[in-house]
Structures are given as C-alpha cells and as structure tokens.
Backbone bond lengths (Angstrom), bond angles and torsions (degrees), N, CA, C in turn:
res aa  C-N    CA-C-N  psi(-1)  N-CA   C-N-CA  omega(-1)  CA-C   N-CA-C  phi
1 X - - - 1.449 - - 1.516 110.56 -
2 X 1.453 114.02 -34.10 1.234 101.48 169.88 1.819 110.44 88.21
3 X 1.771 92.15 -141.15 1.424 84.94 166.78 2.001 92.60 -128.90
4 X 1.103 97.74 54.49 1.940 90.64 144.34 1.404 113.42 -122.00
5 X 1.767 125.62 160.53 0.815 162.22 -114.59 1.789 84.72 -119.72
6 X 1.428 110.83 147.96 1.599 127.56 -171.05 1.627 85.33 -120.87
7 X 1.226 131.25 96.58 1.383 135.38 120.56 1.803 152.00 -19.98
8 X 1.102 128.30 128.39 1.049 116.57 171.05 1.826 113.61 67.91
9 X 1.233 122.51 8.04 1.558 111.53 -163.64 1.624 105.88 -74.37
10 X 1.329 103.34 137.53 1.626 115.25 -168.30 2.078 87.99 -77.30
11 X 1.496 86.70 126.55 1.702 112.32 179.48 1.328 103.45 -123.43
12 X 1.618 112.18 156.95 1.532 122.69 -174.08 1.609 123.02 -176.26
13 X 1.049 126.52 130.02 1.557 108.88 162.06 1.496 106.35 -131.80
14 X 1.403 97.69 174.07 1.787 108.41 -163.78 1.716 94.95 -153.45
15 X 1.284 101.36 159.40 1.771 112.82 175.63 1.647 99.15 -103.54
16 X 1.227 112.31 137.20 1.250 128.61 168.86 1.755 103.99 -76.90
17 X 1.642 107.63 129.55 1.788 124.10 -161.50 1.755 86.56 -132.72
18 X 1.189 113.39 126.46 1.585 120.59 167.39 1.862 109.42 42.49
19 X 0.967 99.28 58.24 1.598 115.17 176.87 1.442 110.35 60.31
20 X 1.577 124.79 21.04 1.493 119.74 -156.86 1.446 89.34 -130.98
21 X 1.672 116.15 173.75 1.393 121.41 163.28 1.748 94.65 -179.08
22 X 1.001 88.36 143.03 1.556 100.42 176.96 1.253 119.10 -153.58
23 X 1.987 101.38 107.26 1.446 144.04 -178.21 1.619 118.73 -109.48
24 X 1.663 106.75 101.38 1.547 94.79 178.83 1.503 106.05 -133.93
25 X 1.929 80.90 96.99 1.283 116.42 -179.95 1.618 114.83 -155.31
26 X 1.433 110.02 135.32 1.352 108.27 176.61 1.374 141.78 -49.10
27 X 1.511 106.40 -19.24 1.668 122.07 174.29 1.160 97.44 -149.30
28 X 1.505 110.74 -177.84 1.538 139.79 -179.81 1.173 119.54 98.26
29 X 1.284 144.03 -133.65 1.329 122.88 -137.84 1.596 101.44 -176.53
30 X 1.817 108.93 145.63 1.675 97.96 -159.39 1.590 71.69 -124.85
31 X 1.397 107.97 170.48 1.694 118.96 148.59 0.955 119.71 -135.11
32 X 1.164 117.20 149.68 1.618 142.71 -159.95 1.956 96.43 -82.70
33 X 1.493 99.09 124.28 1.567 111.35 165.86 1.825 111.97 -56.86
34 X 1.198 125.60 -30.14 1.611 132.57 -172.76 1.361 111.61 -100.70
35 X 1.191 87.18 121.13 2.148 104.52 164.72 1.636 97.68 -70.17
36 X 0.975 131.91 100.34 1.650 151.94 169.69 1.683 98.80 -31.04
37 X 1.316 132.95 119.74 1.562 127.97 163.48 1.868 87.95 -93.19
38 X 1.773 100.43 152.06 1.314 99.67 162.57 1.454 129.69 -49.95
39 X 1.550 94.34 121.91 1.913 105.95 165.75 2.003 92.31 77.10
40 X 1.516 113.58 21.74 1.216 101.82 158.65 1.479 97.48 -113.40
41 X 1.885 96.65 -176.28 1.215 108.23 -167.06 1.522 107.47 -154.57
42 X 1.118 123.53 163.48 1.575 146.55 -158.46 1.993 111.44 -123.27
43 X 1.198 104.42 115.61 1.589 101.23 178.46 1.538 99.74 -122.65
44 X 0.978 105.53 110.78 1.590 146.33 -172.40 1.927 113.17 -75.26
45 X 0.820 138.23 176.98 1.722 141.46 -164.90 1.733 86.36 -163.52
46 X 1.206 148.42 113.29 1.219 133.45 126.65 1.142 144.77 -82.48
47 X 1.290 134.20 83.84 1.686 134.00 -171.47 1.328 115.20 -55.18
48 X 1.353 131.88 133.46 1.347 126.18 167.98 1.414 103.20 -171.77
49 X 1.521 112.27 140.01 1.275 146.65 -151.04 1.707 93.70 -93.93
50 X 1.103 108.83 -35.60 1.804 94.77 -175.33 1.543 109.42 -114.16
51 X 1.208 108.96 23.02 1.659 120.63 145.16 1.687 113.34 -71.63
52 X 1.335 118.61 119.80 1.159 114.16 155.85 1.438 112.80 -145.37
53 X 1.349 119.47 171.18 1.587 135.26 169.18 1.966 110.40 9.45
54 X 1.272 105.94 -58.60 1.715 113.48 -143.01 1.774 84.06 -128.03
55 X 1.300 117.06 8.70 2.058 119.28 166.69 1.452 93.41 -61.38
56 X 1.608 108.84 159.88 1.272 133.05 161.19 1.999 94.19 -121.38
57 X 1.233 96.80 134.04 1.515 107.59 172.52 1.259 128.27 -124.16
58 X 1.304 132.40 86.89 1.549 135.81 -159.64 1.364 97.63 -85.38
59 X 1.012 125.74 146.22 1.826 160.86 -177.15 1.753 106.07 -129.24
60 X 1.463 121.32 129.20 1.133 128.44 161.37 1.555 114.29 -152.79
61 X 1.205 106.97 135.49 1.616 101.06 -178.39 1.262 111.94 -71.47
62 X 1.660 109.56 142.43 1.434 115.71 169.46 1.681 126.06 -71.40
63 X 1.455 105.69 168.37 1.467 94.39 170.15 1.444 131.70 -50.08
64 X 1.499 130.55 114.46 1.272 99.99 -149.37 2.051 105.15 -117.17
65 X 1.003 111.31 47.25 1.660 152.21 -163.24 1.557 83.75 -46.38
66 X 1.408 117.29 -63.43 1.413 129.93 -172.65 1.602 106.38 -52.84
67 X 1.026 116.84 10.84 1.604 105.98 -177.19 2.076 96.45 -135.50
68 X 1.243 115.30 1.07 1.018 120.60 167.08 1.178 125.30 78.44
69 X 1.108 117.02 0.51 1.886 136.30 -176.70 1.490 110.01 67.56
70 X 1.751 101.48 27.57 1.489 105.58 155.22 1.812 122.90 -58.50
71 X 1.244 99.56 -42.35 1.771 111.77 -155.92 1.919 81.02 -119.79
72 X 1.621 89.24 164.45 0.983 112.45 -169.88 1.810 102.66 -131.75
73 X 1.665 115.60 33.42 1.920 99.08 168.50 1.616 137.91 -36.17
74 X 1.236 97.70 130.39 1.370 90.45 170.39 1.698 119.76 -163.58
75 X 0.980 135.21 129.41 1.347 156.43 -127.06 2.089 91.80 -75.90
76 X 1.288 118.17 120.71 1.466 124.94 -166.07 1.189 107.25 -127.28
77 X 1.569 125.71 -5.10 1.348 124.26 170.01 1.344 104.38 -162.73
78 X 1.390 109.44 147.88 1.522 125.72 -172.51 1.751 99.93 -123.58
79 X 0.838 136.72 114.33 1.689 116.24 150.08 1.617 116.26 -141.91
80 X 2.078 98.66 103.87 1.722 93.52 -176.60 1.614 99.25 -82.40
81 X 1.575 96.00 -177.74 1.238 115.29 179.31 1.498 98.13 -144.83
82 X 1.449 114.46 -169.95 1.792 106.94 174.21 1.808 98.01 -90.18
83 X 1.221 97.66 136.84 1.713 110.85 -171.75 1.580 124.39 58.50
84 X 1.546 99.69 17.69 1.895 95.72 159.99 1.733 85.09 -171.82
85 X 1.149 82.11 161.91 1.772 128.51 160.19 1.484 104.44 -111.78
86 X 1.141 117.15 156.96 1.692 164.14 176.09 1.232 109.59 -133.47
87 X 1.276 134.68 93.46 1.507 151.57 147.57 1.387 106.62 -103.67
88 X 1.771 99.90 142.79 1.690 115.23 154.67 1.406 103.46 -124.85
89 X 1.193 106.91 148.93 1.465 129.52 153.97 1.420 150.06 -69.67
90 X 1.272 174.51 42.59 0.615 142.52 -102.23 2.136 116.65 -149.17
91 X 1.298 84.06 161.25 1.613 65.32 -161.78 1.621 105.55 -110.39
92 X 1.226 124.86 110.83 1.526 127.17 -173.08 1.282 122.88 -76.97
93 X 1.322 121.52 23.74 1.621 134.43 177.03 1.245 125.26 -95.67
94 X 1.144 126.00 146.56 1.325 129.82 159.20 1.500 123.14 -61.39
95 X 1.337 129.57 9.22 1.333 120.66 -157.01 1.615 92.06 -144.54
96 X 1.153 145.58 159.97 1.354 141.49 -156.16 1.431 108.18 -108.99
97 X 1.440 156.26 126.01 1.284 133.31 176.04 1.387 126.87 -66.35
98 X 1.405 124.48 146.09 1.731 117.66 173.52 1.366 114.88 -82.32
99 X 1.011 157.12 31.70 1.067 154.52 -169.15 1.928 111.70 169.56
100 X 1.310 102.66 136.59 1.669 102.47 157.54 1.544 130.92 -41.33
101 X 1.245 123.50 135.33 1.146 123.06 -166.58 1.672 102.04 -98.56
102 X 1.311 93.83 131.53 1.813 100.16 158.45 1.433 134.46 -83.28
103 X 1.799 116.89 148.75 1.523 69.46 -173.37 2.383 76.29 -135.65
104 X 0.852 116.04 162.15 1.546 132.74 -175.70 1.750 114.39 -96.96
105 X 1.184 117.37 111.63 1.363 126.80 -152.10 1.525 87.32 -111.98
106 X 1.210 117.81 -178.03 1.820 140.81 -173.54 2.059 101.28 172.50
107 X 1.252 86.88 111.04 1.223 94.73 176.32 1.955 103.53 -103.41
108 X 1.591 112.83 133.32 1.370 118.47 177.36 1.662 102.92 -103.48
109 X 1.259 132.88 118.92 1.346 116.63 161.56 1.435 105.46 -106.71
C-alpha cells in the first residue's frame, strides 16, 4: 500500500449477548456482556463471515477510561476457526472493573 489511502473498509461493532456476538465486518469493535470482578474473566464466541482457514485476526483492547483504571483487561486467548474466533478476557487486577470491556478486532483475509 505504500503511502495510499485504504477506502471504503467495511466497519462495525456489536455487544456480546450469552457469550456470543455476531459481526461481519472487517474492523471495529465488540463488547463484552460482563463487568470483569478481579482476576475474573469472560469467554467470548465471535462470529464472522470473513474469517476463514488462512485469516489473521488481531484483537486489541480499547480505551478502557469507562472503567476508571480500576481493572487492568486484556485479551489471554485467541482461537479462530473458519467463521469464528474464541477469545477470553480477562482482568489481572486486584480491583473489579465498572463497566464491560471493549475490545478492537482487524480481520486479515
């Protein structure tokens, strides 16, 4: 790509409902149904249509301001498949988070 500009890229976010969510879109951002207690954790279902076989799927946590820099989430397992990912979350703090954590996906096919 160089230095030109990526156009048009299909963006999206969705709330995670009974450990599931289903986003079929190349980027954007899911959130987690669970307020994180310290040193717990969240196992997630991601559906997506432009996951397949030979995808690369990047995960990064969002700014997570809304939880006050009580908790510390951060993404401890990845496992895609063709048309989902399996991520958990988890939060390695002593202090519980206020709010669900987001987390910022990039799908490569």
């Amino acid at each position: 790509m160089g230095g030109s500009n990526v156009y048009d890229f299909d963006i999206g976010s969705g709330t995670v409902l009974s450990g599931q969510v289903t986003l079929n879109k190349m980027a954007g951002y899911i959130t987690g149904e669970t307020v994180l207690a310290a040193y717990g954790s969240e196992d997630i279902t991601f559906y997506n249509s432009h996951i397949h076989s030979g995808s690369s799927v990047i995960f990064t946590m969002r700014n997570n301001i809304g939880n006050g820099g009580g908790c510390t989430p951060s993404i401890v397992r990845s496992m895609p498949s063709t048309g989902f990912v399996e991520l958990t979350i988890f939060n390695g703090y002593s202090n519980n988070c206020v709010s669900p954590s987001p987390v910022s996906f990039l799908v490569i096919s």
